[in-house]
C-alpha positions as a printed NumPy array, in Angstrom:
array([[-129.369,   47.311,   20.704],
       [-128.747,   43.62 ,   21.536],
       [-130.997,   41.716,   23.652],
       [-129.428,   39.662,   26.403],
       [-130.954,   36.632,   25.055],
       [-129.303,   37.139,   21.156],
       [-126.004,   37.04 ,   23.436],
       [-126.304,   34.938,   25.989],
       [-125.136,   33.934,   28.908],
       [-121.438,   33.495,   28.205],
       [-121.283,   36.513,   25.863],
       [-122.333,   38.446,   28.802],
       [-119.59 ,   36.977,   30.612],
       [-116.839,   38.033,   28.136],
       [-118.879,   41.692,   27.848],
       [-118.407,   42.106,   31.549],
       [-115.285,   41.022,   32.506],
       [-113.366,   41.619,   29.166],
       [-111.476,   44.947,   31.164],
       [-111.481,   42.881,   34.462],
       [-107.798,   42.829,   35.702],
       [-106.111,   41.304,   38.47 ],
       [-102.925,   41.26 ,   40.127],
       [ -99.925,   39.097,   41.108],
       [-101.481,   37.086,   43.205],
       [-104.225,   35.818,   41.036],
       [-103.064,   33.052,   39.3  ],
       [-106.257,   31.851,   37.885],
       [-108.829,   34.56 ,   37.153],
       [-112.118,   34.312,   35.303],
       [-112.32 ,   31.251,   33.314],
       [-112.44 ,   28.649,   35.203],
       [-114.555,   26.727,   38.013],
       [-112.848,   28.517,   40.614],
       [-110.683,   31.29 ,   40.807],
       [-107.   ,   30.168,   42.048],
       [-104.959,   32.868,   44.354],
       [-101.763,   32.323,   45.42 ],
       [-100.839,   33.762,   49.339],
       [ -97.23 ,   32.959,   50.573],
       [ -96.694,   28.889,   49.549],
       [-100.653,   28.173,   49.53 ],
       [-103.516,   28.42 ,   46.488],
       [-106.759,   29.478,   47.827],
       [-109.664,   28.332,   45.754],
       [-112.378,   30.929,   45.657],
       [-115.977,   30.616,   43.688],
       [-119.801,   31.09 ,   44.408],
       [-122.932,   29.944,   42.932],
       [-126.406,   31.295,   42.758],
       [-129.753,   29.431,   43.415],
       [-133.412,   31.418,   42.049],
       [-136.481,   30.329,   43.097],
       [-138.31 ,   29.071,   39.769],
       [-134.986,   29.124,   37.821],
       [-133.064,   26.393,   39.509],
       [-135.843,   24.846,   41.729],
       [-139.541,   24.661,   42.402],
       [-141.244,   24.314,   45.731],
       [-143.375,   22.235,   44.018],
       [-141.199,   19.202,   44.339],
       [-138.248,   20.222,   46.242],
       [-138.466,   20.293,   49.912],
       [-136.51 ,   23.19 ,   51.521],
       [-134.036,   20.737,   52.509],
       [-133.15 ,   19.633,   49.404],
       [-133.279,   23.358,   48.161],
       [-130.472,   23.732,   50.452],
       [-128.629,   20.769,   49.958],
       [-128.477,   21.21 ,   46.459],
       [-127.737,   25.38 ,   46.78 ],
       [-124.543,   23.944,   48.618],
       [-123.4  ,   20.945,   46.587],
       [-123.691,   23.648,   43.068],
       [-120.927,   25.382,   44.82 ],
       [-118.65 ,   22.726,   46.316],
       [-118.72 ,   20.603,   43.028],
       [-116.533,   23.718,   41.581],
       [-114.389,   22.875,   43.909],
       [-114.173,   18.809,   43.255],
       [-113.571,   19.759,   39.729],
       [-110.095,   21.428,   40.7  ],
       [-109.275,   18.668,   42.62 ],
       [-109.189,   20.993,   45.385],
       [-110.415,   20.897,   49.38 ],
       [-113.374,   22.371,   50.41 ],
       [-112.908,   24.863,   53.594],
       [-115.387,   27.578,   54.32 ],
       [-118.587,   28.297,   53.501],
       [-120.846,   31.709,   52.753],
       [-124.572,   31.935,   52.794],
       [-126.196,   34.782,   51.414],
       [-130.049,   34.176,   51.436],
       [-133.012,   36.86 ,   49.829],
       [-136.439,   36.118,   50.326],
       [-139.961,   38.152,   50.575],
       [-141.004,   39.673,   54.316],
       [-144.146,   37.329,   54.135],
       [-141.778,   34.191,   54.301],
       [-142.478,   31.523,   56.519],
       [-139.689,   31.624,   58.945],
       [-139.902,   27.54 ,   59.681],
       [-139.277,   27.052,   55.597],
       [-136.218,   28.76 ,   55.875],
       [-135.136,   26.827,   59.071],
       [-135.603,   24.033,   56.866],
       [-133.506,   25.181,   54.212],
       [-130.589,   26.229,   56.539],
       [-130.702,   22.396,   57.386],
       [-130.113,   21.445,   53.538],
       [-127.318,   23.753,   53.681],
       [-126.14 ,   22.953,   56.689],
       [-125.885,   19.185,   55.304],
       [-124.315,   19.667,   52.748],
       [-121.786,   21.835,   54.39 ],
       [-120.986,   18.683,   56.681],
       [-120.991,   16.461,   54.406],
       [-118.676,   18.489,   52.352],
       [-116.486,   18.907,   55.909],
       [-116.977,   22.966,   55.098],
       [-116.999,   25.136,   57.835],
       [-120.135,   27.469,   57.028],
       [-118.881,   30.915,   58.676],
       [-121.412,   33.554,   57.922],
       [-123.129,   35.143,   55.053],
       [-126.03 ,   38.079,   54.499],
       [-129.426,   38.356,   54.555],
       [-131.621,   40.152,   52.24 ],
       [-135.223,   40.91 ,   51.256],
       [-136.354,   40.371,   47.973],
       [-139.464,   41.314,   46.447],
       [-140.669,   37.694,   45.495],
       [-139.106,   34.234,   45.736],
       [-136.212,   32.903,   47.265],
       [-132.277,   33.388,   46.067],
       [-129.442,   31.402,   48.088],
       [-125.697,   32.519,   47.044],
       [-123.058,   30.474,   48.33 ],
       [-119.613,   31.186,   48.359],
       [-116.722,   28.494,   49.264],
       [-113.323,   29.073,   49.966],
       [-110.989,   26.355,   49.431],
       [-107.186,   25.243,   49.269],
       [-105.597,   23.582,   46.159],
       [-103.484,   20.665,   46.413],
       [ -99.948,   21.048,   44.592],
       [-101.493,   22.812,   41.293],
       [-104.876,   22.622,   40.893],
       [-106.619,   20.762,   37.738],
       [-107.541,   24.015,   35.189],
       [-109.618,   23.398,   32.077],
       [-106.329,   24.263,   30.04 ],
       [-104.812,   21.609,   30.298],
       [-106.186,   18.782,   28.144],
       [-103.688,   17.808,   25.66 ],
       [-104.204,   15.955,   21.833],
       [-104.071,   12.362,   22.495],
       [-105.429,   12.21 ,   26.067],
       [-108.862,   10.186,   26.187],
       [-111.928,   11.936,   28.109],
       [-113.605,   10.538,   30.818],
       [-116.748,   11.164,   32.916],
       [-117.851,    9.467,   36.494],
       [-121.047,    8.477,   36.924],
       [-124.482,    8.276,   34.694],
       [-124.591,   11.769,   33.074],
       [-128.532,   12.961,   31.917],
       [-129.866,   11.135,   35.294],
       [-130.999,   14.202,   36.478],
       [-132.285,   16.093,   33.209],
       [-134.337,   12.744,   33.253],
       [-135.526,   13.741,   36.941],
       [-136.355,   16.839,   36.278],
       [-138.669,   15.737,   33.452],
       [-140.382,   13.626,   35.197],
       [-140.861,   16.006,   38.177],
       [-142.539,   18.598,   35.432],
       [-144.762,   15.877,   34.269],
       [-145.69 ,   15.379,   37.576],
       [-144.779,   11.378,   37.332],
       [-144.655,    9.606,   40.659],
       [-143.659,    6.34 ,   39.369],
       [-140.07 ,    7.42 ,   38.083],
       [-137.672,    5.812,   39.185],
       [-136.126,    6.972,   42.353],
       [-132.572,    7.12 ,   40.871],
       [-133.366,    9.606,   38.652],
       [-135.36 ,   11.766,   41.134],
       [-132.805,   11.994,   43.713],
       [-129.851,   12.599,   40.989],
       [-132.11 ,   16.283,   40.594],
       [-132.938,   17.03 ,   43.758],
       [-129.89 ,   15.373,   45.221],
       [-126.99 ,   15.86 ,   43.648],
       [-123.628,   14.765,   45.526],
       [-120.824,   16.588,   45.031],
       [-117.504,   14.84 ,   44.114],
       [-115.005,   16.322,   46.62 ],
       [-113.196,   13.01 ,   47.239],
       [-113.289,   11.654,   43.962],
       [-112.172,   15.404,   42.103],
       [-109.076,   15.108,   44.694],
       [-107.932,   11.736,   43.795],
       [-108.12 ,   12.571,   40.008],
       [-106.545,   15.814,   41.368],
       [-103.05 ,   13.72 ,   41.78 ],
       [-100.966,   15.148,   39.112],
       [-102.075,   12.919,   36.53 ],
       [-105.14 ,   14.27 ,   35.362],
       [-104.883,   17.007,   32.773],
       [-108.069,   19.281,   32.702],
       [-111.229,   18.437,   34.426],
       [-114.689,   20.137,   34.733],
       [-118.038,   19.555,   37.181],
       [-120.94 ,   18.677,   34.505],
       [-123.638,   21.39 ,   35.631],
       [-124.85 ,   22.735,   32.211],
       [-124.174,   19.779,   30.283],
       [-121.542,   17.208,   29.157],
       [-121.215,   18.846,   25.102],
       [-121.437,   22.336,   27.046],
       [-118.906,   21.756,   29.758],
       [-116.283,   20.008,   27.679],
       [-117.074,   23.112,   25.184],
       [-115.582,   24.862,   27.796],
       [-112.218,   22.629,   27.97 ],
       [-112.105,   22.474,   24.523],
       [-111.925,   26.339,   24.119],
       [-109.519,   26.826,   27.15 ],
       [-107.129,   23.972,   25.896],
       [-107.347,   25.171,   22.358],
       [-108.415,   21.084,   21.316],
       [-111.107,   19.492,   19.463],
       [-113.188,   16.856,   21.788],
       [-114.96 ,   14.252,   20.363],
       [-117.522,   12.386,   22.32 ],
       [-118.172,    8.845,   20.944],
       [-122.185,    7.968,   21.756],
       [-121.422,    4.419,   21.504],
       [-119.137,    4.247,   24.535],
       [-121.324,    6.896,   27.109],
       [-122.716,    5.162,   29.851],
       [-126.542,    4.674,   31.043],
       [-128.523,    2.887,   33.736],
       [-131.593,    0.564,   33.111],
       [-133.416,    3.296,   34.878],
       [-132.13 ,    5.484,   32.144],
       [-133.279,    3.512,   29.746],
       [-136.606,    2.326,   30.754],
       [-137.986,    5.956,   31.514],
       [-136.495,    7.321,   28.559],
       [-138.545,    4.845,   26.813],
       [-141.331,    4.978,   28.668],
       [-141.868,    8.786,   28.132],
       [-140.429,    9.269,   24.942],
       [-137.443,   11.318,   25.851],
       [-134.309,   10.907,   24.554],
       [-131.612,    8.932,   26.732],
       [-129.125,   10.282,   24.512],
       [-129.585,   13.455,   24.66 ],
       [-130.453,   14.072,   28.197],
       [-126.885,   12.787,   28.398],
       [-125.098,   15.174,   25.96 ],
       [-127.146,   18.449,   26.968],
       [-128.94 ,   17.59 ,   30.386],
       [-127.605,   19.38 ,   33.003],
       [-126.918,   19.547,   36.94 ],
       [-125.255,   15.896,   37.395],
       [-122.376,   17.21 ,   39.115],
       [-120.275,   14.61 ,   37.623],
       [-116.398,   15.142,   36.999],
       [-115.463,   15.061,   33.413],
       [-111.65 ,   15.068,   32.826],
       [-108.946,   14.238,   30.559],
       [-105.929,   12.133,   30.558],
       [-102.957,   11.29 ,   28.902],
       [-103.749,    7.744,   27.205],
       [-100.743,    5.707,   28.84 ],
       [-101.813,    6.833,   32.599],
       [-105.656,    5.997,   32.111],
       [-105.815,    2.394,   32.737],
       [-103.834,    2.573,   35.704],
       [-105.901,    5.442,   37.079],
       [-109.084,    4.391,   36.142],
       [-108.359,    0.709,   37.947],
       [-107.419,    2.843,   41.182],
       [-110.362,    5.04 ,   41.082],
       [-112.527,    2.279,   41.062],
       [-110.473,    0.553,   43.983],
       [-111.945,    3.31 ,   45.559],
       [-114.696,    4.689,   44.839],
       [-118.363,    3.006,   44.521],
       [-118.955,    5.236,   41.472],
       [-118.403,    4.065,   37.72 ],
       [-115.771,    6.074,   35.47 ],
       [-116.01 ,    5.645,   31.605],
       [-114.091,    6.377,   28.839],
       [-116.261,    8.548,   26.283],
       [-113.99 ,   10.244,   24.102],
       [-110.926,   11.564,   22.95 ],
       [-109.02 ,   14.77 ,   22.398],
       [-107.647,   15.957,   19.155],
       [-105.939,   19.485,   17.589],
       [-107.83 ,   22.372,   17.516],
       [-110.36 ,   24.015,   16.15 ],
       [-111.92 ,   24.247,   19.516],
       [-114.861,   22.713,   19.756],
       [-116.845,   19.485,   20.644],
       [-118.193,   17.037,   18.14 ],
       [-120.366,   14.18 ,   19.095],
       [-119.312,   10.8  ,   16.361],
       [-117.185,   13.047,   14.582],
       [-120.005,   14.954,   13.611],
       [-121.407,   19.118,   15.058],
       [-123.56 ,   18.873,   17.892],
       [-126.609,   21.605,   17.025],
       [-127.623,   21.273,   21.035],
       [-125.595,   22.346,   23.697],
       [-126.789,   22.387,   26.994],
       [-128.481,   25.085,   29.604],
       [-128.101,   28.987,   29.052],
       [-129.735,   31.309,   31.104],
       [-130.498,   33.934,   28.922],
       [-130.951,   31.874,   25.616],
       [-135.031,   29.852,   25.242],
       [-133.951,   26.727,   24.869],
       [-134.457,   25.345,   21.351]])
């Protein structure tokens, strides 16, 4: 027999879906952050996220708000990181009988937030009991611009990129467990907070980006993922990765490692991407025209094997697996 947690969370995927077929009009199964469907002239984006009660948040420290919030921005960053629009939303919510009715009120107004802030029209949904805790699916149904950005598509020689301060919020969360009140702000709200980059994912969406990917289980984990759907080796250069004083000063503070809450920490919600080496100076200078959000060069992509070294060298952690104990 094998356990669930010898295979893991993307072995289960590939043991589930490996006799999944679709049709014509699925141009973008499995795979990816969203699933891509073509109707008449126009790609549909399709994809839907899950958030567990003591898996991805803790009443503890999360107010239902940002439960919700968060529950919605999971989902609509899969849609930034096809460079895609954001349309309609589904809410599927399970909770225990003895729930207090005003709690979920609250979270409806996370979701319903998020939703606006995402300009997603939330449509409907289901509603479940469960026999302890709190679940919140979301679905979102979105439209792709032109041809939407797949993780196959990074190409030896581009350069990788990443917006924002990835690790910020495996940083939160720490602090949050340890129950420390004087972290800095930053770092709590990029946990229980998280924006998700619709605008930003369909500006690099323009044609000129070659693969891109939301950073939710972690940067070496998530570029894995482009690395084995391009067929390329990535290789992350620790020098060049970007980090915050905040950063900095807590990591020290507490003894965690900046560094690696940046290569393994998950749930940023950042855009990670890659581009072809002559285009990136000219895009980067635009994005930042833009956007009041940092972009940095980290990396570069190489030939295959597929994989993702960190300073030419194996990375031994990855990031977040559901059904592996950390190690």
């Amino acid at each position: 027999m094998t356990r669930l947690d010898q295979l893991g969370e993307f072995g289960l995927i590939d043991l589930l879906t490996k006799n999944v077929s679709g049709n014509s009009s699925v141009l973008v199964g499995i795979g990816d952050d969203c699933a891509v469907v073509q109707e008449g002239k126009k790609q549909h984006l399709f994809t839907c996220d899950a958030f567990i009660e003591n898996i991805h948040f803790r009443r503890a420290w999360a107010s239902p708000e940002d439960i919700g919030r968060k529950a919605a921005a999971a989902a609509l960053s899969d849609i930034a990181a096809m460079g895609g629009i954001a349309r309609y939303m589904l809410v599927t919510l399970a909770c225990a009988r003895d729930t207090d009715v005003t709690y979920l009120e609250r979270i409806y107004t996370g979701l319903k937030a998020g939703s606006e802030e995402g300009r997603v029209a939330l449509i409907g949904g289901d509603t479940t009991a469960s026999c302890e805790g709190i679940m919140i699916s979301v679905t979102v149904i979105g439209k792709a611009l032109d041809n939407p950005v797949l993780r196959s598509g990074a190409r030896p020689g581009d350069v990788v990129a990443v917006t924002g301060y990835p690790g910020c919020a495996a940083l939160g969360l720490h602090a949050l467990e340890q129950g420390d009140g004087s972290a800095p702000e930053a770092l709590l709200h990029a946990h229980l907070r998280p924006r998700p980059k619709l605008m930003e994912g369909k500006f690099l969406g323009n044609g000129e980006v070659n693969a891109m990917i939301d950073l939710s289980d972690g940067l070496v984990q998530d570029l894995g993922h482009i690395a084995v759907r391009s067929n390329v080796s990535i290789d992350i250069e620790t020098e060049k990765l970007p980090f915050t004083p905040e950063q900095c000063a807590y990591a020290e503070k507490s003894g965690v490692s900046a560094l690696q809450t940046a290569l393994c920490g998950g749930e940023d919600y950042e855009l990670a991407f890659t581009v072809p080496p002559r285009q990136v100076a000219t895009l980067l200078a635009e994005f930042k025209l833009q956007f009041h959000l940092p972009v940095t060069v980290i990396g570069a992509v190489t030939e295959g094997p597929a994989r993702v070294t960190v300073d030419g060298l194996p990375c031994h952690h990855t990031g977040y697996n559901h059904f592996q104990t950390a190690k």
